[in-house]
N, C-alpha and C positions, 0 to 999 in steps of 0.2 A: 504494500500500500504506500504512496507517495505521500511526501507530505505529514507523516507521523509525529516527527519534531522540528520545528523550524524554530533555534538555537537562537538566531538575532527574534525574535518576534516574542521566544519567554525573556528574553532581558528584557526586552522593551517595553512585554505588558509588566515586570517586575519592577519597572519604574528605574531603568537603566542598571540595574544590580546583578552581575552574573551569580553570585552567590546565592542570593535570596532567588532567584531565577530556579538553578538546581536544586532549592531547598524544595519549591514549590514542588518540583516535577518531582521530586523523590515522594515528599507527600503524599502525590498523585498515586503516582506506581503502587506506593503501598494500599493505597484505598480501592485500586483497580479491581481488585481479585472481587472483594466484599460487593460492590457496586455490581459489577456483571453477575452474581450470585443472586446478590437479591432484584435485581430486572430481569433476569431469565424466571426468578421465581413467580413472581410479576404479571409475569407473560403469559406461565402453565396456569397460575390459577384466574385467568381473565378479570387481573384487579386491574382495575382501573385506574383508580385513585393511588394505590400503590406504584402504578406503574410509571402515574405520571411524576410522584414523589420521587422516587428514585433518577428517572431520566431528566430531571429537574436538580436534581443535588449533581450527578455528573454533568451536566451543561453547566451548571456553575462554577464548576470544578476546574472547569477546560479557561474559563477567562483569563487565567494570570499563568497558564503555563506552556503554552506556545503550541497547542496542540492540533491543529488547523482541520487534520482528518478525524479526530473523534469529537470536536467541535459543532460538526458539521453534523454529521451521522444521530449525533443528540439532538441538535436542532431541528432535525429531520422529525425524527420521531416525536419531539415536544408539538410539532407542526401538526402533525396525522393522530396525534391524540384532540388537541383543541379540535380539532374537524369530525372526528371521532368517525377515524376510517375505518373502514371494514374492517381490512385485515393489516394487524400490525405485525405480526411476525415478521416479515421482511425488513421493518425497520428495527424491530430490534435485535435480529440477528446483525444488521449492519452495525450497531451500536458493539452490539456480542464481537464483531470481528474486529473491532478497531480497536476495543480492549485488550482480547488476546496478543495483537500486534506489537500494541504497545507494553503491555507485559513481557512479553517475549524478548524485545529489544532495548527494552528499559537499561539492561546493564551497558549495556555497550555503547548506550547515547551520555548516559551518565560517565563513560570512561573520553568523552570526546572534550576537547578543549569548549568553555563554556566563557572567551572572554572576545 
């Protein structure tokens, strides 16, 4: 997935700070696992209100830490909830995939120069 971490864009939502920048995103990281847990949970029991609770604390999540594709992918879903589409699974598996991504590659973006 492209786009995962764009490095100058969490400084900048960090308010120019690389440190506080990679604090944020580790925050992030660690919150990821919890988050995609409880939206998938979410999902199988067609809560609603759960669902939107949750894709609502990860959209908020994403503002300060430069994360453009899981950003996106929640806003998506925050979208097709307010409109109250049919079927959401598709968006939240896209939410589901940009978690796992970013999980997955957490360590190695975290090993990257952050100045």
């Amino acid at each position: 997935m492209p786009d995962m971490l764009d490095i100058p864009l969490a400084i900048e939502q960090a308010g120019g700070n690389p440190e506080l920048a990679k604090e944020l995103f580790t925050m992030l990281l660690n919150e990821l696992p919890d988050h995609r847990d409880k939206l998938k949970q979410a999902s199988r029991n067609n809560d609603e209100q759960a669902l939107w609770d949750h894709t609502h604390k990860i959209y908020g999540a994403t503002s300060y830490c430069g994360v453009p594709t899981l950003r996106s992918a929640a806003r998506q879903l925050e979208e097709a909830i307010k409109e109250q589409a049919d079927d959401l699974s598709c968006k939240v598996e896209g939410v589901v995939r940009a978690i796992d991504e970013l999980v997955e590659t957490g360590s190695a973006h975290l090993a990257q120069a952050w100045m």
